[in-house]
C-alpha positions in Angstrom: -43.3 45.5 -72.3 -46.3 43.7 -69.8 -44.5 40.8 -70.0 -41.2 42.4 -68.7 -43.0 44.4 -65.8 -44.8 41.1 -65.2 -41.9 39.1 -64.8 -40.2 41.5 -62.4 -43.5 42.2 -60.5 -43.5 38.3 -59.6 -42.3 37.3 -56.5 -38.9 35.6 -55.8 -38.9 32.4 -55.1 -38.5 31.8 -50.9 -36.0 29.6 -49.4 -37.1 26.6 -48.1 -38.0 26.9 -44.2 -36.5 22.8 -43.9 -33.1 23.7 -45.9 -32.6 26.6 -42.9 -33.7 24.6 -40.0 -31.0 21.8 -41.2 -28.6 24.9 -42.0 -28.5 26.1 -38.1 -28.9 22.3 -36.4 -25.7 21.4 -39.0 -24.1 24.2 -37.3 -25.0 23.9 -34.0 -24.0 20.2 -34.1 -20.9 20.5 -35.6 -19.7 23.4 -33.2 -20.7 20.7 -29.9 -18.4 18.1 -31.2 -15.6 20.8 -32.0 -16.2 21.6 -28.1 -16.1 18.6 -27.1 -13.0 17.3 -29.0 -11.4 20.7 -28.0 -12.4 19.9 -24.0 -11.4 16.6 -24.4 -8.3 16.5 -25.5 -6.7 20.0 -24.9 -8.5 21.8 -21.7 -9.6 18.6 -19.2 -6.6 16.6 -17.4 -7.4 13.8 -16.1 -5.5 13.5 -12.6 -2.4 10.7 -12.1 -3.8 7.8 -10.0 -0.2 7.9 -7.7 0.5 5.5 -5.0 -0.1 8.1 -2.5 -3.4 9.2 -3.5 -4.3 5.6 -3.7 -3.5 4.7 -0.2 -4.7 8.2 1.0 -8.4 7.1 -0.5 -8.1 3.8 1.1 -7.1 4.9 4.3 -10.2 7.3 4.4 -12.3 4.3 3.2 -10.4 2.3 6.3 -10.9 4.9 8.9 -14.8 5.6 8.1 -15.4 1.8 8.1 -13.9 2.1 11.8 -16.3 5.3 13.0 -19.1 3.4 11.5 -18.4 0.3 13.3 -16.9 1.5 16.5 -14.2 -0.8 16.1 -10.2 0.0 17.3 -7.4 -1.4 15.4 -6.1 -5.0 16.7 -2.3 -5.7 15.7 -1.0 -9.1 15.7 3.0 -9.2 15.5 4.9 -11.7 13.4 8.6 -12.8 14.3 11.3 -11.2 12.5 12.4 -13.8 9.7 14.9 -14.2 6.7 14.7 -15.7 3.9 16.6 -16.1 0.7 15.4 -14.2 -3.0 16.7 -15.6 -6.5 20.0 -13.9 -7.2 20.8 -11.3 -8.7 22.6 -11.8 -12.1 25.6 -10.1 -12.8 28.0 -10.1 -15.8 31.5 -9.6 -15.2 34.4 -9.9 -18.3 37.2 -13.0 -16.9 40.6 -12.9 -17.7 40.0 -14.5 -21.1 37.8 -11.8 -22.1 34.9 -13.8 -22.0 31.6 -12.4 -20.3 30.5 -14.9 -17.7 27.0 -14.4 -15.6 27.0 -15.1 -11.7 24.8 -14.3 -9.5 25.1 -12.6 -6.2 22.8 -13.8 -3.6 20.5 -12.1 -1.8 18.5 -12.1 1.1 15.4 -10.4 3.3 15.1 -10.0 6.9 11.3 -8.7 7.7 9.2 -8.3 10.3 5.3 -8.1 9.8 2.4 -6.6 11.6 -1.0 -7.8 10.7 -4.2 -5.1 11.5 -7.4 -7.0 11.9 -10.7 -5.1 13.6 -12.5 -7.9 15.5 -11.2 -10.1 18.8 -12.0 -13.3 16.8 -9.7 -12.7 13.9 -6.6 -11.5 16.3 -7.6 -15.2 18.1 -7.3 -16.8 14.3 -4.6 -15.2 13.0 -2.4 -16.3 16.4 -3.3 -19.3 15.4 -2.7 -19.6 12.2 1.1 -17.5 12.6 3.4 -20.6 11.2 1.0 -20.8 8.1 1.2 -16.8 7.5 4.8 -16.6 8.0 5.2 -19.5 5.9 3.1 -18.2 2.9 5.1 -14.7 3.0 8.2 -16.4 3.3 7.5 -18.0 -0.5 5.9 -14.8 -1.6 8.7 -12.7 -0.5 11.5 -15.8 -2.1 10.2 -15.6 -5.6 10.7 -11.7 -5.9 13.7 -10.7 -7.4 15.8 -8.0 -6.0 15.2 -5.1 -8.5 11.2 -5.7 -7.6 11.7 -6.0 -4.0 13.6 -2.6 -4.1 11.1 -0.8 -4.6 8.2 0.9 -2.5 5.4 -0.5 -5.0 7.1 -4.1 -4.8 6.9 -3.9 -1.7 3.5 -2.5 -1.1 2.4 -5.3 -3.8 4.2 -8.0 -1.4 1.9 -6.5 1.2 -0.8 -7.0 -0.6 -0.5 -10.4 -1.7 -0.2 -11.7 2.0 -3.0 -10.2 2.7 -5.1 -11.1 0.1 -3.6 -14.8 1.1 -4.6 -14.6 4.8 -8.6 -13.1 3.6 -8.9 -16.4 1.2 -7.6 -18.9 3.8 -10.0 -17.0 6.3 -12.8 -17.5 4.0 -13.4 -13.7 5.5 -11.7 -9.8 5.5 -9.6 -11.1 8.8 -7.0 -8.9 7.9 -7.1 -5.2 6.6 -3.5 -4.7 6.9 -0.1 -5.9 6.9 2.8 -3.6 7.7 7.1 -4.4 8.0 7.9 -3.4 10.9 11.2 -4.0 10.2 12.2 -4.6 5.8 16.2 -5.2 5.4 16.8 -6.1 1.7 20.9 -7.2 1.0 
């Protein structure tokens, strides 16, 4: 009978202090990445980039540039031009019931105003008017009609003559280029 009331009089055997520590920072770990997949993907929404927001932003950008450098807008007008685009392909059924392709032509009539912030580049851009129209003329004749349609092919068109008119500038000449006048038949 000692040996029985010995054995029960001994002390249980503790849990290891490491095998708890790991327990809880197991836990604790696992419940941050459930959080974070659970923010991630189900309670944050990232916000659209839209093409308002964009140019809202930009103008912003645009107008504290301005306060910061004193500077008022400059506008330099282009002459109203046309030129033709690649036609537009259509598929009509002929009298044999074959399905031919035409095209019906099409053509733009646009005006542009350039913004530019300093004296010097309204002086370059005067003089370099024939070159500018005649680089958006070819940017404008290899759009398609679907493209040119819309307000982002158009804002792109925008884009790419000014990004023309900075590189032949060797310098941001131009900040802007605006139709005054956009008639696409």
């Amino acid at each position: 009978m000692a040996e029985e009331e010995g054995a029960e009089s001994a002390p249980k055997p503790k849990k290891p202090l490491g095998l708890i520590i790991s327990s809880v920072l197991n836990l604790v770990s696992s419940l941050g990445v459930v959080g974070a997949v659970v923010y991630t993907q189900f309670l944050y929404h990232k916000p659209k980039i839209t093409e308002e927001k964009e140019r809202e932003r930009i103008e912003k950008e645009l107008e504290k540039q301005k306060e910061e450098e004193n500077y008022e807008s400059l506008f330099v007008h282009l002459d109203p031009t046309s030129v033709n685009i690649p036609p537009h392909p259509t598929q009509s059924l002929g009298n044999d019931g074959v399905i031919t392709e035409s095209g019906k032509y099409h053509f733009v009539k646009f005006a542009l105003s350039l913004e530019v912030l300093h004296e010097e580049d309204k002086k370059w851009v005067e003089e370099a008017k024939p070159a500018i129209i005649d680089q958006a003329m070819q940017i404008l004749g290899h759009e398609d009609y679907q493209f040119l349609n819309t307000t982002q092919g158009r804002y792109i068109v925008r884009t790419r003559i000014v990004e023309y008119i900075n590189k032949k500038a060797n310098r941001n000449a131009v900040v802007s280029a605006n139709f005054r006048n956009f008639i696409l038949q």
